[in-house]
C-alpha positions as a Markdown table, in Angstrom:
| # | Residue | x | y | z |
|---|---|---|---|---|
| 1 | Unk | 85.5 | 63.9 | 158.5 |
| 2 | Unk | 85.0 | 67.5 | 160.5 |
| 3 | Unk | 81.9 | 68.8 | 161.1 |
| 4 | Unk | 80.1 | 71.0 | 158.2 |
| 5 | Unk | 82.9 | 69.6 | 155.9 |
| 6 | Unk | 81.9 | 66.6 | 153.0 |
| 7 | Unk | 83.1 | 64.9 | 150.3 |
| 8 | Unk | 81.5 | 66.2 | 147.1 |
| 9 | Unk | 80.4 | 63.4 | 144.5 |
| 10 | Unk | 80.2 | 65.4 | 141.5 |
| 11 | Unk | 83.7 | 66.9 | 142.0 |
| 12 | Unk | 85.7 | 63.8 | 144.2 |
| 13 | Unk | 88.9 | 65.4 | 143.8 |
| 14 | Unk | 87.9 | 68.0 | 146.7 |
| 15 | Unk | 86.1 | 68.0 | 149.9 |
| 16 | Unk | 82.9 | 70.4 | 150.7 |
| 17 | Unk | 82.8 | 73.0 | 153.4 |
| 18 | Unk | 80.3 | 76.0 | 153.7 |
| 19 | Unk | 80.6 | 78.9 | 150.9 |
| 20 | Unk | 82.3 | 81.0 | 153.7 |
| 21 | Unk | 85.2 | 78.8 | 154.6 |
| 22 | Unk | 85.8 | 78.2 | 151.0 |
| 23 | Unk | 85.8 | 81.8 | 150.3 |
| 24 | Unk | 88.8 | 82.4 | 153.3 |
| 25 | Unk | 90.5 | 79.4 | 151.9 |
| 26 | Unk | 90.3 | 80.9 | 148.7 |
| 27 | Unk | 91.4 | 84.3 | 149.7 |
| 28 | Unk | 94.6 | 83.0 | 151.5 |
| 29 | Unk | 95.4 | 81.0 | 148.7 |
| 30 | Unk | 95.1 | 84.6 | 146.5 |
| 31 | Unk | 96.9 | 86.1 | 149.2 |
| 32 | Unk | 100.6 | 84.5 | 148.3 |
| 33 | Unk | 100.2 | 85.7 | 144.2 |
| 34 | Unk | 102.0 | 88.8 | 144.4 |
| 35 | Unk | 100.7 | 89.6 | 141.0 |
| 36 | Unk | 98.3 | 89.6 | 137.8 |
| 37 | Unk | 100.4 | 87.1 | 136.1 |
| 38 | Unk | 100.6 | 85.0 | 139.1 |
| 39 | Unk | 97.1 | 85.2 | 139.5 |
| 40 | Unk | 96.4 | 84.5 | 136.0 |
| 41 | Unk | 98.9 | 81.4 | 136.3 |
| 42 | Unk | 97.3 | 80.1 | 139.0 |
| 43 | Unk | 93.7 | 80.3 | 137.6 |
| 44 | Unk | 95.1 | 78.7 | 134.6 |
| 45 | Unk | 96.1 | 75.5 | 136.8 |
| 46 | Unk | 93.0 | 75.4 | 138.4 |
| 47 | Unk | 91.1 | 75.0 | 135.5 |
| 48 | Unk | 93.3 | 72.1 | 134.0 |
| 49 | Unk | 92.0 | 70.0 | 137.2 |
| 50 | Unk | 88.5 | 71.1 | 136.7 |
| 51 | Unk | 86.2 | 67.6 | 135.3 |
| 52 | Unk | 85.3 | 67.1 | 131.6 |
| 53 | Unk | 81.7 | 67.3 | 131.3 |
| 54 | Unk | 80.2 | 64.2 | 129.5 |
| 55 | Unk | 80.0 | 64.6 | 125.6 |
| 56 | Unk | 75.6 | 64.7 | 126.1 |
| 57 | Unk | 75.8 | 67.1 | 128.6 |
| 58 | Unk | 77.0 | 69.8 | 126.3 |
| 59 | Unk | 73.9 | 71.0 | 125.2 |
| 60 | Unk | 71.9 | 74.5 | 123.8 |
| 61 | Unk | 70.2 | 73.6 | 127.2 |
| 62 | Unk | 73.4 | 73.8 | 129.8 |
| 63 | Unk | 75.6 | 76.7 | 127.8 |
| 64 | Unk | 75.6 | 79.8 | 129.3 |
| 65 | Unk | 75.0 | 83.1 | 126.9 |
| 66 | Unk | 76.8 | 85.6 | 127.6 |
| 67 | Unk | 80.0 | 84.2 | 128.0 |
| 68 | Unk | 82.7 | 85.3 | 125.2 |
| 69 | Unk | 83.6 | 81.4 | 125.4 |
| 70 | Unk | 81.7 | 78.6 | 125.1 |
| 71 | Unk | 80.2 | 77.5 | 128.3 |
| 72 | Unk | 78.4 | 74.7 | 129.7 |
| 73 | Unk | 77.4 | 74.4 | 133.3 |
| 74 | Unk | 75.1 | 71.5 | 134.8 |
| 75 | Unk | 73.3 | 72.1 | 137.8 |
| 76 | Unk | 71.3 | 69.7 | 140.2 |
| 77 | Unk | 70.6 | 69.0 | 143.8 |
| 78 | Unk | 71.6 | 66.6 | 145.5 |
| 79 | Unk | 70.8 | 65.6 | 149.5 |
| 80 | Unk | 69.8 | 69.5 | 149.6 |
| 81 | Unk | 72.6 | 71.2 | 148.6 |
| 82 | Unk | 73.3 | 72.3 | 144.8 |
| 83 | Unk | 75.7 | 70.8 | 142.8 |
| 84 | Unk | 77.1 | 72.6 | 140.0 |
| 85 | Unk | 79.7 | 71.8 | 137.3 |
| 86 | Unk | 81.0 | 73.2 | 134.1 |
| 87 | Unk | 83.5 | 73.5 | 131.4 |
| 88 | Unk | 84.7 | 75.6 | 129.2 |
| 89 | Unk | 87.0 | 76.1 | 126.1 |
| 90 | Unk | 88.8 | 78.6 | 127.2 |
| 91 | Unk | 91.8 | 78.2 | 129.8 |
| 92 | Unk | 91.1 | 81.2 | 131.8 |
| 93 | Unk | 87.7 | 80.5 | 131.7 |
| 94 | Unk | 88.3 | 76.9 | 132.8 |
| 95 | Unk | 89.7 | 78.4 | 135.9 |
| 96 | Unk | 86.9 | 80.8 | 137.1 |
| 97 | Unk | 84.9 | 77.5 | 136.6 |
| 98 | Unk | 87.2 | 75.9 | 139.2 |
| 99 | Unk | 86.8 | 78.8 | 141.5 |
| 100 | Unk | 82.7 | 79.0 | 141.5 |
| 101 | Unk | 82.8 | 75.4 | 142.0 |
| 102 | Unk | 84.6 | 75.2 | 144.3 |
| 103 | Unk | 82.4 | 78.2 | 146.2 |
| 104 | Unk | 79.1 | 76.9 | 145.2 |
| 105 | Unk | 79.0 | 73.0 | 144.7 |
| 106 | Unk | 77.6 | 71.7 | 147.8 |
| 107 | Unk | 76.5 | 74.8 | 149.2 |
| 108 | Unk | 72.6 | 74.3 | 150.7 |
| 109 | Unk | 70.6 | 76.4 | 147.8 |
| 110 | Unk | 69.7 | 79.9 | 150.3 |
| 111 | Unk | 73.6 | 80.1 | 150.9 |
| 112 | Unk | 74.1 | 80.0 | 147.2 |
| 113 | Unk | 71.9 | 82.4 | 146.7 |
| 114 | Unk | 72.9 | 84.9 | 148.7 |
| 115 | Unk | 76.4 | 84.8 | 148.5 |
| 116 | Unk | 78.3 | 87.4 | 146.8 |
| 117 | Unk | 81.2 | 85.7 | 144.3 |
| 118 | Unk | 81.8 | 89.2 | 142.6 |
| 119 | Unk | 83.1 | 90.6 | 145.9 |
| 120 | Unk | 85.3 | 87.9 | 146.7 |
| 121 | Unk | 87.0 | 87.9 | 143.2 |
| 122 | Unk | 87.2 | 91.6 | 143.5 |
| 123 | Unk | 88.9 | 91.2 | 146.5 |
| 124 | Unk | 91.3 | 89.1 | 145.3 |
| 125 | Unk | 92.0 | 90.6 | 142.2 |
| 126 | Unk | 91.2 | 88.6 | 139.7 |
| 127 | Unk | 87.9 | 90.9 | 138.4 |
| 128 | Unk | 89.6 | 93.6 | 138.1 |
| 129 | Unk | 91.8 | 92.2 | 135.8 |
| 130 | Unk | 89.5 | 90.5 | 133.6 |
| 131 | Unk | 88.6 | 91.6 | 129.9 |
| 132 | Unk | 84.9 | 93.5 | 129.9 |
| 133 | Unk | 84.2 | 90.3 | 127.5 |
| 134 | Unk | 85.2 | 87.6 | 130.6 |
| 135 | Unk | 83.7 | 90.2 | 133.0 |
| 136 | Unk | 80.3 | 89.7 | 131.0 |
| 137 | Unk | 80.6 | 86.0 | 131.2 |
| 138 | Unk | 81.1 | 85.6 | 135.2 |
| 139 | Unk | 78.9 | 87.8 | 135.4 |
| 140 | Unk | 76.5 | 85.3 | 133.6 |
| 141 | Unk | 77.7 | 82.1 | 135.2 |
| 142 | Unk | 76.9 | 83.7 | 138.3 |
| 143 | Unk | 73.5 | 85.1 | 137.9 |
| 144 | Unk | 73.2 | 81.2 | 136.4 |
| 145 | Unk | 74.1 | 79.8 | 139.5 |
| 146 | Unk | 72.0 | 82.5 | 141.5 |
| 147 | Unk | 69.2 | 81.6 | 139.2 |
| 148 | Unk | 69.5 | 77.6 | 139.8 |
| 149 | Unk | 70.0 | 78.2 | 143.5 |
| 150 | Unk | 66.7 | 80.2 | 143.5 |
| 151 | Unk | 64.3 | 77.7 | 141.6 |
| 152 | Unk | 65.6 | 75.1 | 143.9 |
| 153 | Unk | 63.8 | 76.8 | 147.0 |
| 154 | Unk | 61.2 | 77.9 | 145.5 |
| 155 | Unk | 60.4 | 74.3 | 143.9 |
């Protein structure tokens, strides 16, 4: 396997590389959508191949507020670097999932922390065409991520 580039145990359908070269994979891949609906599509696909969560780990304790969906992200670390996954009810939803794991799990807890999600999205259109409601909820998977990324360096 490449340097700086892992297999992921929580997610083994994908290999791990830093947030950055996930983020240009990411934005070539946005690149070819010409279009919202294209976009939207694509997301949509994303999210079908994103994990089930375990019955028990849908829980008041992992659901995020703020979300107009219903929610439910577990976060961990493991070997130093955070580990995040999540489900949703919602196929849109389902898809941002897919895209902030595939940013964040595996990502060493500082680089988690500081990087910024809501730019890349923006920059590849898919904020911008988001309901306020959906906006709301990245907005609070995010911060939850942020959150989880924080208490792991400060524990």
């Amino acid at each position: 396997m490449a340097p700086g580039v892992f297999f992921c145990r929580a997610m083994p359908h994908f290999t791990r590389m830093s947030i950055e070269s996930a983020a240009a994979e990411i934005r070539e891949e946005f690149s070819w959508l010409e279009d919202w609906e294209a976009r939207y599509a694509h997301i949509i696909d994303l999210g079908k191949a994103n994990p089930a969560l375990a019955p028990d780990e849908k829980s008041e304790k992992t659901i995020v507020r703020g979300c107009a969906s219903q929610v439910w992200m577990v976060t961990h670390i493991e070997d130093g670097q955070l580990i995040v996954r999540a489900e949703s009810d919602a196929m849109i939803v389902s898809g941002l999932i897919a895209l902030l794991i595939r940013l964040y799990s595996g990502a060493k807890p500082a680089e988690a922390e500081a990087f910024d999600a809501k730019a890349l999205l923006d920059e590849i259109g898919v904020s911008g065409a988001l309901t306020a409601q959906r906006s709301n909820g990245l907005a609070s998977m995010l911060e939850r991520i942020r959150n989880d990324a924080h208490a792991a360096l400060t524990a």
